[in-house]
LOTI-293510 format. One record per residue (C-alpha): x, y, z; residue in three letters. Coordinates in nm, 3 decimals, always signed. Example, Ala and Ser with C-alpha at 12.3 -4.5 7.8 and 13.67 -1.06 7.14 Angstrom:
REM LOTI-293510
+1.230|-0.450|+0.780|ALA $
+1.367|-0.106|+0.714|SER $
END
This chain:
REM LOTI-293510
+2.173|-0.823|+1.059|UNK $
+2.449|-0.981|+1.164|UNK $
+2.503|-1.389|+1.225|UNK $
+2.554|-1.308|+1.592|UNK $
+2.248|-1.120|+1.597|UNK $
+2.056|-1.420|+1.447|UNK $
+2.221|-1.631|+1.678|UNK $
+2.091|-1.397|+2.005|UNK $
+1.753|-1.391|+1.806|UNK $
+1.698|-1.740|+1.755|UNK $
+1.870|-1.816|+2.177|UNK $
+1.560|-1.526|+2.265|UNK $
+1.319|-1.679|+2.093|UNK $
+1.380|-2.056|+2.246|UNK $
+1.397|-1.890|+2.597|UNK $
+1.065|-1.772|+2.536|UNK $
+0.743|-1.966|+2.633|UNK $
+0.578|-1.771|+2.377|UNK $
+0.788|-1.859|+2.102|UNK $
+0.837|-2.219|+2.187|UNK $
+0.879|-2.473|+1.908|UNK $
+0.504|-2.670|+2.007|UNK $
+0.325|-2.331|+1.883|UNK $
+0.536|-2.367|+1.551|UNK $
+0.221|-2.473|+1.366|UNK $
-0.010|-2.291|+1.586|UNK $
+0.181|-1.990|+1.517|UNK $
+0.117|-2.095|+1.114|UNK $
-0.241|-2.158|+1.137|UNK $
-0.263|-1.770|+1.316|UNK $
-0.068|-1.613|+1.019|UNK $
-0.245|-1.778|+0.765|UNK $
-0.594|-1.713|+0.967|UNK $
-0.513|-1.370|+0.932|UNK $
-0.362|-1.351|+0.650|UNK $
-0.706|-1.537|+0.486|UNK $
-0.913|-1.242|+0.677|UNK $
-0.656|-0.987|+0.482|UNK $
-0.702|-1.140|+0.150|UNK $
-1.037|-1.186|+0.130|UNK $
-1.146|-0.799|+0.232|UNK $
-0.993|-0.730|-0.077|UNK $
-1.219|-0.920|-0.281|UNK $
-1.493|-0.982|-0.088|UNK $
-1.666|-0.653|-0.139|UNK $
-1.660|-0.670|-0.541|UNK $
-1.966|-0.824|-0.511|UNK $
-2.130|-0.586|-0.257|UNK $
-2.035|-0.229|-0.443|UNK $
-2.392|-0.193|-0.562|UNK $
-2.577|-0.213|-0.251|UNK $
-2.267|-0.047|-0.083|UNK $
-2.300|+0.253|-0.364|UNK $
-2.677|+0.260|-0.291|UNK $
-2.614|+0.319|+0.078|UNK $
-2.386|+0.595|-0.016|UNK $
-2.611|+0.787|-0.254|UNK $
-2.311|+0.707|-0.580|UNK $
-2.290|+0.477|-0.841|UNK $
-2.079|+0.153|-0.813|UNK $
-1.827|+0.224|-1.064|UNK $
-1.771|+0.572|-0.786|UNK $
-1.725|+0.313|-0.522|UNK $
-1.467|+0.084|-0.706|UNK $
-1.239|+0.373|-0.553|UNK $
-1.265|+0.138|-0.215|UNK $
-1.094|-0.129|-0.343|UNK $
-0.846|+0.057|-0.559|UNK $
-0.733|+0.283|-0.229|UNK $
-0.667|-0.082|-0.041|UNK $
-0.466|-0.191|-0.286|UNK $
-0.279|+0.100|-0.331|UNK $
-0.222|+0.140|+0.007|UNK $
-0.100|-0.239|+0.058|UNK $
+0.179|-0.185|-0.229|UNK $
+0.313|+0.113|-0.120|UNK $
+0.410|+0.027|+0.237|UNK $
+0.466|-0.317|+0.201|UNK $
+0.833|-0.271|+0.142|UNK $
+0.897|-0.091|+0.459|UNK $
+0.716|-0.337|+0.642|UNK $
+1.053|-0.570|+0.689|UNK $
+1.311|-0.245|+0.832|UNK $
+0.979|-0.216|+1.071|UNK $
+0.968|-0.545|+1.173|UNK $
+1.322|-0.564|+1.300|UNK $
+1.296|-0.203|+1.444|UNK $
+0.976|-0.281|+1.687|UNK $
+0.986|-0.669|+1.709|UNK $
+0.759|-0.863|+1.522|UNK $
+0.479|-0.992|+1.780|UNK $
+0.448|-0.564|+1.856|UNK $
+0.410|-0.503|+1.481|UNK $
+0.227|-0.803|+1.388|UNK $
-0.096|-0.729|+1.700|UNK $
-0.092|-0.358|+1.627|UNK $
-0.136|-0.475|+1.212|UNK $
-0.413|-0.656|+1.365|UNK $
-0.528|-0.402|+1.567|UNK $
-0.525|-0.144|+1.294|UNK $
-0.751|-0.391|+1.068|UNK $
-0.956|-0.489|+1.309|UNK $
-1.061|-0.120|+1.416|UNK $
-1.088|+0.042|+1.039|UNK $
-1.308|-0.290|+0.927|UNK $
-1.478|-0.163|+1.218|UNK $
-1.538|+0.176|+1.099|UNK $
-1.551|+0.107|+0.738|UNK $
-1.872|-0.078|+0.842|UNK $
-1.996|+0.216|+1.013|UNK $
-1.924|+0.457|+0.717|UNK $
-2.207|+0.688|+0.592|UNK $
-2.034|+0.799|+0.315|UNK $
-1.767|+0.793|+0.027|UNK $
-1.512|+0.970|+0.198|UNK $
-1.518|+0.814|+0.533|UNK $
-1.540|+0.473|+0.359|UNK $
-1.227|+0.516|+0.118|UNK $
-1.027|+0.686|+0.427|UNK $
-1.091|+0.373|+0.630|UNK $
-0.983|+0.119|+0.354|UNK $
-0.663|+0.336|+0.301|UNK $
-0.617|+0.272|+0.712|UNK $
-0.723|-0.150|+0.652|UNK $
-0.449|-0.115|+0.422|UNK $
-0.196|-0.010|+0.652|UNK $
-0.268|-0.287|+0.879|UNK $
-0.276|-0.534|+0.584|UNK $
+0.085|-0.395|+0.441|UNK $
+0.180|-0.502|+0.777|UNK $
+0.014|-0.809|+0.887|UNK $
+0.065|-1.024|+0.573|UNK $
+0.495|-0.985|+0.535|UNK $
+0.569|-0.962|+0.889|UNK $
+0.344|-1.270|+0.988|UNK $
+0.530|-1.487|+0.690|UNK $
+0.817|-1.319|+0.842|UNK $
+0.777|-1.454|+1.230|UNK $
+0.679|-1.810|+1.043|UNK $
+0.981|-1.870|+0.846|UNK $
+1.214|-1.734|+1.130|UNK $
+1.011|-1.974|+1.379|UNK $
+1.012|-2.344|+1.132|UNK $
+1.301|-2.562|+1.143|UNK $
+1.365|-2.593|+0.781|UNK $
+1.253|-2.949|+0.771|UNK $
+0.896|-2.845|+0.841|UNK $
+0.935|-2.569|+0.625|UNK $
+0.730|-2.722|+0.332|UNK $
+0.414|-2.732|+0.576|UNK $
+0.438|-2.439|+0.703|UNK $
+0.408|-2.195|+0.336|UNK $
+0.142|-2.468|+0.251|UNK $
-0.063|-2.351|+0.509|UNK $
+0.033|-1.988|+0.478|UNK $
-0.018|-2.013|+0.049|UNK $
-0.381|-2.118|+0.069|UNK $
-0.520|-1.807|+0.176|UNK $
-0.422|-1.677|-0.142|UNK $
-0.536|-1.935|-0.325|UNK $
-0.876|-1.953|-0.235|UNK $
-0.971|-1.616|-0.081|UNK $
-0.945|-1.492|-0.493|UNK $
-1.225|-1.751|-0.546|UNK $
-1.435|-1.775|-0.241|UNK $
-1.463|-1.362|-0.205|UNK $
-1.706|-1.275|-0.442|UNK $
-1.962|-1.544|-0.387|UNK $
-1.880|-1.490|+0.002|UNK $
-2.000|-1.119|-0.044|UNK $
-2.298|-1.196|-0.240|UNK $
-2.417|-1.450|+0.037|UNK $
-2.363|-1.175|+0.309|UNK $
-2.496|-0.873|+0.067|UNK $
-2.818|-1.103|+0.025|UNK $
-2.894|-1.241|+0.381|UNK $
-2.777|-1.010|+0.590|UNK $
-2.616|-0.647|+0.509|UNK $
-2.324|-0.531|+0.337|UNK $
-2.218|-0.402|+0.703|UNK $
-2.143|-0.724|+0.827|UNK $
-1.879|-0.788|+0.546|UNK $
-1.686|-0.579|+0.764|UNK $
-1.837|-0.633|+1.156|UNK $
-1.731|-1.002|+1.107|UNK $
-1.402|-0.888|+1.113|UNK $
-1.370|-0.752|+1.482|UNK $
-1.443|-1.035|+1.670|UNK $
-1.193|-1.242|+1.434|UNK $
-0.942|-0.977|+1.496|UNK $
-0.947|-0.920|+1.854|UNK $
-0.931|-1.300|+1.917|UNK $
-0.624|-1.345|+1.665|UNK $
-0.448|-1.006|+1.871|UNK $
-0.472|-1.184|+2.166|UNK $
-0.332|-1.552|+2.016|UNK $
-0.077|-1.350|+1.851|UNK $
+0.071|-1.185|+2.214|UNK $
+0.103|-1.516|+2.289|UNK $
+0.207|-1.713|+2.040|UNK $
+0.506|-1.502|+1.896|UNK $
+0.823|-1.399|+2.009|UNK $
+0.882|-1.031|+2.017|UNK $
+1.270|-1.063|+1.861|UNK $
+1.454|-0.720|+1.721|UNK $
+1.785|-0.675|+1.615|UNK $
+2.030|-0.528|+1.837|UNK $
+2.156|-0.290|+1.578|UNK $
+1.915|-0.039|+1.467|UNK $
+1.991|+0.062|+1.127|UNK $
+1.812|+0.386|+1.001|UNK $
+1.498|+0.477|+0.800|UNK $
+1.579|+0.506|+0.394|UNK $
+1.407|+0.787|+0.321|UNK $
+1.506|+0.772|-0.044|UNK $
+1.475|+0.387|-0.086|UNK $
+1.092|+0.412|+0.017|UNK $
+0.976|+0.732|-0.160|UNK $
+1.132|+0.571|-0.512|UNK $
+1.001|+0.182|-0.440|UNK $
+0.675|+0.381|-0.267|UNK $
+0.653|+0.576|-0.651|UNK $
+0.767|+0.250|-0.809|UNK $
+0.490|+0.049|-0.694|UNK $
+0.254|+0.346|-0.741|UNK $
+0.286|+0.423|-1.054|UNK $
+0.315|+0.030|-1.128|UNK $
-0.038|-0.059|-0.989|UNK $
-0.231|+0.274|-1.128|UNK $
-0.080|+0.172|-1.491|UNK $
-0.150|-0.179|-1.461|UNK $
-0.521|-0.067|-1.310|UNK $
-0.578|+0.139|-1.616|UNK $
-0.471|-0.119|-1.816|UNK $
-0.703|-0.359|-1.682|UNK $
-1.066|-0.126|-1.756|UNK $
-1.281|-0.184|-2.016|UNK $
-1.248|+0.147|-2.186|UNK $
-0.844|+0.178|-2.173|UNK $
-0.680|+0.545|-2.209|UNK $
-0.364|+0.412|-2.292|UNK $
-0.192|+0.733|-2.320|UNK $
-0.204|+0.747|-1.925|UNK $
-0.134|+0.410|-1.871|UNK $
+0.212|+0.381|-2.037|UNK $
+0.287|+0.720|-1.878|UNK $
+0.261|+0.570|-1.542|UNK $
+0.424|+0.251|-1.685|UNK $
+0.722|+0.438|-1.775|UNK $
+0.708|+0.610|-1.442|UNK $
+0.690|+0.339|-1.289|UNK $
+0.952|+0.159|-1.449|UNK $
+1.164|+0.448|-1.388|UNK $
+1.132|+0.485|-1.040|UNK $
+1.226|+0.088|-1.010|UNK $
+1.523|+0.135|-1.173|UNK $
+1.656|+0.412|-0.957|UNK $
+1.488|+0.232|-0.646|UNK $
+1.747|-0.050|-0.755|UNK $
+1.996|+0.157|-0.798|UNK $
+1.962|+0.332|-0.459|UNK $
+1.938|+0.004|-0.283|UNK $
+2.266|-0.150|-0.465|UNK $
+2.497|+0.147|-0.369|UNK $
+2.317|+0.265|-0.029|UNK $
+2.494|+0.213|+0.294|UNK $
+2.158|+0.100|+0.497|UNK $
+1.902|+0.039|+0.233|UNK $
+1.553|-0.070|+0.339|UNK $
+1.543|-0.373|+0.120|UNK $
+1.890|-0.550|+0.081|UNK $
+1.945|-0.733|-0.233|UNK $
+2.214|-0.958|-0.177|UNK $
+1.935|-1.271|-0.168|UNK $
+1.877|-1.237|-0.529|UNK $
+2.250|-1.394|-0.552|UNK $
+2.077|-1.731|-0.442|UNK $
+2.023|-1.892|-0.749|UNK $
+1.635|-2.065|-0.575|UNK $
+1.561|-1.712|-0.473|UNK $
+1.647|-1.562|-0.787|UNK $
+1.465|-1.804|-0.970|UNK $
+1.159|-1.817|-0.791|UNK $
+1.150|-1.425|-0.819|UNK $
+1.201|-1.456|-1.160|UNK $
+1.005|-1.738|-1.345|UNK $
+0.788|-1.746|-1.034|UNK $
+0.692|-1.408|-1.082|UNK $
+0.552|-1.498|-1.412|UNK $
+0.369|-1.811|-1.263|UNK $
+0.223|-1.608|-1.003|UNK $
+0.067|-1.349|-1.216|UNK $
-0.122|-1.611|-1.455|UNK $
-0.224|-1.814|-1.133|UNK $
-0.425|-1.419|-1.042|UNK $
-0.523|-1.400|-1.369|UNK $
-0.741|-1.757|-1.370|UNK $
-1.010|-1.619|-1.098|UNK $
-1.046|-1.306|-1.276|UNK $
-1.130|-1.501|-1.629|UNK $
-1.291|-1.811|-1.535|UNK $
-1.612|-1.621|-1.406|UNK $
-1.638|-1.334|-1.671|UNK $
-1.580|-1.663|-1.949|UNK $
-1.884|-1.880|-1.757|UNK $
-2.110|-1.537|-1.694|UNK $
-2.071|-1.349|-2.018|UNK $
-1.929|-1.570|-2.256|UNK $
-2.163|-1.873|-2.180|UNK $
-2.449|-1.676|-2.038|UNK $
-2.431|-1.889|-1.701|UNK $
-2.560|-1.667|-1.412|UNK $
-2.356|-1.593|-1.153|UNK $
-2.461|-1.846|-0.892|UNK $
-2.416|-2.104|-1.161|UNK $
-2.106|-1.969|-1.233|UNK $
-1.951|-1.934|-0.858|UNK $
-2.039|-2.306|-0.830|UNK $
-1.801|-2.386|-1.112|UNK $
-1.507|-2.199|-1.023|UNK $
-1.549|-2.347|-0.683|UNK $
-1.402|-2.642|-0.844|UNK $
-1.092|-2.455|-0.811|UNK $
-1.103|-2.432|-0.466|UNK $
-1.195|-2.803|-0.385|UNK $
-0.842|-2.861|-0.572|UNK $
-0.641|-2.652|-0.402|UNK $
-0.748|-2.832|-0.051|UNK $
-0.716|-3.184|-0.176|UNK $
-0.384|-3.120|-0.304|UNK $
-0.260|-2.940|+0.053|UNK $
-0.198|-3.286|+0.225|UNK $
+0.011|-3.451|-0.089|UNK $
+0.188|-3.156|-0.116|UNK $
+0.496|-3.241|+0.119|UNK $
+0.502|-3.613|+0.029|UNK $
+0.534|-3.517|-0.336|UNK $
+0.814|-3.264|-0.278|UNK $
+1.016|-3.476|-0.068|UNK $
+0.999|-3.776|-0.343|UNK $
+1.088|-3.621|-0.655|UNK $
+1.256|-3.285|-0.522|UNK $
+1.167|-2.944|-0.620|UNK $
+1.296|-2.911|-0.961|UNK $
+1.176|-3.231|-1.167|UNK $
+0.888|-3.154|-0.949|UNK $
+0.781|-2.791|-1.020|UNK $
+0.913|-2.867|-1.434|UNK $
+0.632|-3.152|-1.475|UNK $
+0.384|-2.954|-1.244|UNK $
+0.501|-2.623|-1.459|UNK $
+0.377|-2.831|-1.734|UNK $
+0.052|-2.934|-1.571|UNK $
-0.072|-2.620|-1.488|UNK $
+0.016|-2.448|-1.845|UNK $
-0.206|-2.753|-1.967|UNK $
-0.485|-2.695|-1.741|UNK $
-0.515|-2.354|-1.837|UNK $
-0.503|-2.437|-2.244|UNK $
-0.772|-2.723|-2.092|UNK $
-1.001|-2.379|-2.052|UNK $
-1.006|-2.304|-2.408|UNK $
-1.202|-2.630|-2.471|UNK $
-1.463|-2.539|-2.276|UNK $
-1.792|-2.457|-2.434|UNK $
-2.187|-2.391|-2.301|UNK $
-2.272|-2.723|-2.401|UNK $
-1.972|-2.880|-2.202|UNK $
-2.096|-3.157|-1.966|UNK $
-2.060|-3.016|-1.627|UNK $
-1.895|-3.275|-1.460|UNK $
-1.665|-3.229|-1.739|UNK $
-1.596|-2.868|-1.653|UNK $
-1.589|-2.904|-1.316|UNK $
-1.326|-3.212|-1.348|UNK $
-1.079|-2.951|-1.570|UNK $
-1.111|-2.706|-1.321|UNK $
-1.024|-2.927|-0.999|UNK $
-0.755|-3.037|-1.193|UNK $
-0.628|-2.729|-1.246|UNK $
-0.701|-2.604|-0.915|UNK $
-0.456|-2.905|-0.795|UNK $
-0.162|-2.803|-1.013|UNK $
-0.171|-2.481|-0.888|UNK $
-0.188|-2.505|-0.546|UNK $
+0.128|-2.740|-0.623|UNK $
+0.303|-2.493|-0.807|UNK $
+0.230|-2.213|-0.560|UNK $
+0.328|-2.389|-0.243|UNK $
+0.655|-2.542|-0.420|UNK $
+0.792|-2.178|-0.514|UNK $
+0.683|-2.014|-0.216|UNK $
+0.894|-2.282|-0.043|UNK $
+1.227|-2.330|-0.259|UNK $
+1.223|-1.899|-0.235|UNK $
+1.307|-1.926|+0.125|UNK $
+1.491|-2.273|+0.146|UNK $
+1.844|-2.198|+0.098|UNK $
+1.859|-1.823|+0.197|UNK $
+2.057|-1.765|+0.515|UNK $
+1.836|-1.643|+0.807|UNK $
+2.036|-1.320|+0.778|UNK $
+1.880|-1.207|+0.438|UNK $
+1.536|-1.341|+0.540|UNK $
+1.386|-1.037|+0.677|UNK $
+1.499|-0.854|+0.304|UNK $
+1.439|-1.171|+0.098|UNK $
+1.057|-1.168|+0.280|UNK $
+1.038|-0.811|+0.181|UNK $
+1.104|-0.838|-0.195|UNK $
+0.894|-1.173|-0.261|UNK $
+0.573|-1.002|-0.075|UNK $
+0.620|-0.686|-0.303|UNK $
+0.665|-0.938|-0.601|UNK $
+0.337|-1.097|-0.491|UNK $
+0.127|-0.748|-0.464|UNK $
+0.257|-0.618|-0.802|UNK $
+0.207|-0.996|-0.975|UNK $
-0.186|-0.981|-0.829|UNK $
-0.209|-0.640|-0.961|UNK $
-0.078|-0.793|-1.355|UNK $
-0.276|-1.088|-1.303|UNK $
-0.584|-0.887|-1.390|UNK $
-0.429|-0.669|-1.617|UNK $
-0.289|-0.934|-1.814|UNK $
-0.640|-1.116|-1.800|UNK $
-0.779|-0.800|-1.931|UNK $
-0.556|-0.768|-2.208|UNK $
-0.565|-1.145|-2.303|UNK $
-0.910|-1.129|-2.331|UNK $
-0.904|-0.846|-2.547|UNK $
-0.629|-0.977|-2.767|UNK $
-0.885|-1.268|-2.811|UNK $
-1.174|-1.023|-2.921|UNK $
-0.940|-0.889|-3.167|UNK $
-0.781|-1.272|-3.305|UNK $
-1.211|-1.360|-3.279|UNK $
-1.251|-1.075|-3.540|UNK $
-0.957|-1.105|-3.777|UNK $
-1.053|-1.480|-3.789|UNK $
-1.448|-1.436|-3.824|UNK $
-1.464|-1.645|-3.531|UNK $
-1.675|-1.408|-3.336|UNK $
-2.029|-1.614|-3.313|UNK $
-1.838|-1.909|-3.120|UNK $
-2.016|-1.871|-2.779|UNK $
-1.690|-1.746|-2.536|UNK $
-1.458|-1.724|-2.761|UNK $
-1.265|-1.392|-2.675|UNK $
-1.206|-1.586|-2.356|UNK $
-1.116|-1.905|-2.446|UNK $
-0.854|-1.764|-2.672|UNK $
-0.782|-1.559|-2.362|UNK $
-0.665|-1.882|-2.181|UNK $
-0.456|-1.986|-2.485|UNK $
-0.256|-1.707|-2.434|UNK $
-0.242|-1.712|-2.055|UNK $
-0.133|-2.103|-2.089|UNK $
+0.162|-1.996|-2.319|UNK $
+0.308|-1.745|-2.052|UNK $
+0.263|-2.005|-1.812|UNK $
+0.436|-2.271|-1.997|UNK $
+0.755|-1.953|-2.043|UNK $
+0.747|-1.980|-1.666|UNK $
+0.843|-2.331|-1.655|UNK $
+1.199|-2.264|-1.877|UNK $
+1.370|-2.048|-1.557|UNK $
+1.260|-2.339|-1.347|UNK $
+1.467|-2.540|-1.544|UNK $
+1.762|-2.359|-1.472|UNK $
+1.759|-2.504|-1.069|UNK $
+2.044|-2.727|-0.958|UNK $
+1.862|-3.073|-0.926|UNK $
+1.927|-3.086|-0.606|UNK $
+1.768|-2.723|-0.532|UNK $
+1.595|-2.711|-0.208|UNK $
+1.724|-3.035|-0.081|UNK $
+1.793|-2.898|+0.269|UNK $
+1.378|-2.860|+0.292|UNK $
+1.288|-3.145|+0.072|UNK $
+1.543|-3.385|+0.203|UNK $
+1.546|-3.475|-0.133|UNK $
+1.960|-3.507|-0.198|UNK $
+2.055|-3.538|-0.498|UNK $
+2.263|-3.880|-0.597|UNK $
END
C-alpha cells in the first residue's frame, strides 16, 4: 500500500461521518466489546462440556473436539484476514465477522449433536479469525498516535480477563440456566454491535488490489496447523510424543518455507518489512515470550488451588479472580505511567515485576492466609495488565501506517500461536515439577508439582525482559511523549 494510498485512506475516512474522530473511542469500546464476546466463547464452554456431552449422548473428553476445532479454525485464517481487509474494506469485513459469529453461536446453541456442534464452532471461528485482527486493524488506523496508549488498553483487556472470567462464567450459566444460553446470549450482543459497527467505521480499501497468495496461505495455513495440533498434544495429560514432535517439525517446516515464500514473493499476503522496526521486532520477539507465560498463569493458577490444595472450584474461581480485579485497577494508571518513565525503563522494571509475581506463586501453600493469596495475585494481575498493554502499544508505535495492515497481521498470529504455548508450556512446567518433586523426595509438599511449575514459568518470564532491554530509551516516544533528553 502505497503512502498516497494511505494518504486517500486517511482524506476518506475524515470525510466520513462514520469514521469521524469523536467515535475514535467509541469505535474502541465496539472492538474490544466484541473482541471480549470472541475471547470468551473460547473459554467459556470448558466448564459446560459435561452437561454439553450429556445433551449429546458422548463423553466430555469427545466434546473437547469443540473447542479444539475453534481454535484451529481461528489460527489458520487469521493470517489472511489483513489481504481481506484491504480487499473488501474493513467496516464490510468487520459486520459480516460479526454476522458470521453471531449466526453460528446461534446455531451452535441449537445443535443436537456432535457433528452439527463442531461444524458450527469451525464457522464461529471464521467469524472470530476475522473480527479480532481486522477490528484492532480499523482502531489503530482510526487513533491519532497520541491516544494510541488508550486505545490497545482498552482493546488488551479482553484478553486479559476473558482467560479468567470464562470458566466460572460458564459454570454460573451451566448451573442456573442451560448450557444453550452460553451461546443465545450471543445474538442479541451481536446484532446490536453489527449495527454500531455500520456506523461507527469507515469502510476504507486500497485502491490497488494486489492478488490472493495462494502459496503464502496454504504454508502459514500448515504452519499454524501443525503448530497448534503439536503444541495441543503436548499440552494432554497422557502425551504421545512421537506425534507431537512430528507435527512440531512440520510445523516448523512449513514456517520456514512460509518465510521464505513471503521474503522473495512479489505480492505476499503478509509483508515482512515491519520486523525491520527495531519496537516491532522486539515486541514480536521478547514479547512473544511474555505473552505465552501471561496464557500460561490462568491455566495453572486454578489446577494449583483445585488439585494441588484441594480448594473446590468455587473457592478456587474466587481466588484467581484476584487476577482480574488487577488488571482493571491498573487500566486507568496505565497511560500516566507510560508517559512518565517511557516504555523501556518502564516495561524492564515491570518485566521484572511480573517474573516476581509469578515466582510469588511458588510460595503459596493451603495454609496461606487468604488475604495473603489474594494480595499476590492482584499484584500480579497489575503487572501484567502493565506489561500487556505496554507491548501491545510500543508494537504499533513507530511502524508507518503503510506496514500496519501486515504488521497487524503477524502480531495477531503471534498472539494465537503464544495462547496455544501458554498451555502447553503450563503443561509441561507442571510436569517438569512432578518429575524435580520426585528426584528431590519432595512429593508430599501439598502443590508442589505446581509451585515448582511457577518457578519455571517466572524464569522464562524474567528471559523476556533481556530483548526489552535492547529498545532505544527513547522507544515509543512518539506515543508516550516521553522524549528522551
Amino acid at each position: 500500500m502505497s503512502r498516497a494510498d494511505v494518504n486517500q485512506a486517511t482524506n476518506s475516512q475524515q470525510n466520513d461521518g462514520a469514521g469521524h474522530s469523536p467515535g475514535i473511542s467509541a469505535m474502541a469500546l465496539l472492538v474490544a466489546g466484541a473482541f471480549f464476546m470472541e475471547f470468551l466463547d473460547g473459554t467459556v464452554i470448558a466448564t459446560a462440556l459435561p452437561d454439553m456431552a450429556h445433551s449429546f449422548g458422548v463423553s466430555a473428553v469427545d466434546l473437547n473436539i469443540g473447542i479444539s476445532a475453534y481454535l484451529l479454525t481461528l489460527a489458520v485464517l487469521i493470517p489472511a484476514s489483513g489481504w481481506i481487509a484491504e480487499r473488501f474494506g474493513a467496516r464490510n469485513v468487520f459486520s459480516a465477522a460479526l454476522l458470521i459469529f453471531t449466526l453460528s453461536s446461534l446455531f451452535c446453541g441449537l445443535a443436537e449433536n456432535v457433528t452439527e456442534f463442531v461444524a458450527m464452532r469451525i464457522l464461529q471461528g471464521i467469524g472470530g479469525a476475522m473480527m479480532v485482527p481486522v477490528g484492532r486493524l480499523v482502531v489503530l488506523r482510526s487513533t491519532p498516535k497520541d491516544q494510541l496508549i488508550k486505545a490497545i488498553a482498552t482493546l488488551t483487556w479482553p484478553a486479559l480477563v476473558a482467560p479468567i472470567l470464562g470458566p466460572p462464567l460458564g459454570g454460573f450459566i451451566t448451573t442456573y440456566a442451560s448450557w444453550h444460553w452460553i451461546f443465545f446470549i450471543n445474538v442479541p450482543l451481536g446484532l446490536l454491535a453489527i449495527v454500531v459497527a455500520w456506523r461507527l467505521i469507515p469502510n476504507t480499501t486500497t485502491t490497488a488490489k494486489q492478488p490472493f497468495d495462494v502459496k503464502g496461505f496454504i504454508a502459514m495455513g500448515a504452519a499454524m496447523l501443525c503448530l497448534m495440533i503439536g503444541l495441543e498434544l503436548c499440552s494432554q495429560q497422557q502425551v504421545n510424543f512421537a506425534d507431537a514432535l512430528l507435527l512440531l517439525a512440520a510445523g516448523g517446516i512449513a514456517l520456514w518455507l512460509a518465510v521464505r515464500h513471503l521474503i522473495s514473493a512479489p505480492f505476499p499476503m503478509i509483508r515482512l518489512s515491519s520486523l525491520r522496526v527495531n519496537s516491532f521486532r522486539v515486541t514480536m520477539r521478547g514479547g512473544f515470550i511474555f505473552r505465552t507465560t501471561i496464557s500460561a498463569a490462568p491455566f495453572m493458577l486454578p489446577l494449583m488451588f483445585q488439585v494441588g490444595f484441594g480448594l473446590n472450584a468455587f473457592h478456587s474461581g474466587m481466588l484467581v479472580l484476584a487476577v482480574f480485579a488487577g488488571n482493571l485497577m491498573m487500566k486507568p494508571a496505565t497511560t500516566p505511567l507510560i508517559r512518565h518513565f517511557g516504555f523501556r525503563k518502564l516495561l524492564l522494571v515491570n518485566g521484572l515485576l511480573s517474573a516476581l509475581s509469578l515466582l510469588a506463586c511458588a510460595f503459596l501453600t493451603p495454609s496461606s492466609p487468604v488475604m495473603l493469596t489474594m494480595l499476590m495475585l492482584f499484584w500480579g494481575g497489575l503487572c501484567r495488565s502493565m506489561q500487556f498493554t505496554g507491548i501491545s502499544t510500543l508494537a504499533f508505535a513507530e511502524v508507518p501506517d503503510s506496514q500496519m495492515s501486515s504488521a497487524n497481521t503477524l502480531f495477531s498470529t503471534s498472539l494465537q500461536l503464544a495462547a496455544g504455548l501458554g498451555v502447553t508450556l503450563g503443561a509441561l512446567s507442571i510436569r517438569a515439577g512432578e518429575f524435580i518433586a520426585t528426584e528431590a523426595g519432595l512429593t508430599s509438599v501439598p502443590g508442589i508439582a505446581f509451585r515448582l511449575g511457577f518457578v519455571i514459568i517466572a524464569l522464562v518470564t524474567a528471559l523476556a525482559v533481556i530483548d526489552i532491554a535492547r529498545l532505544a530509551p527513547d522507544a515509543g516516544s512518539i506515543v508516550s511523549r516521553k522524549a528522551q533528553k
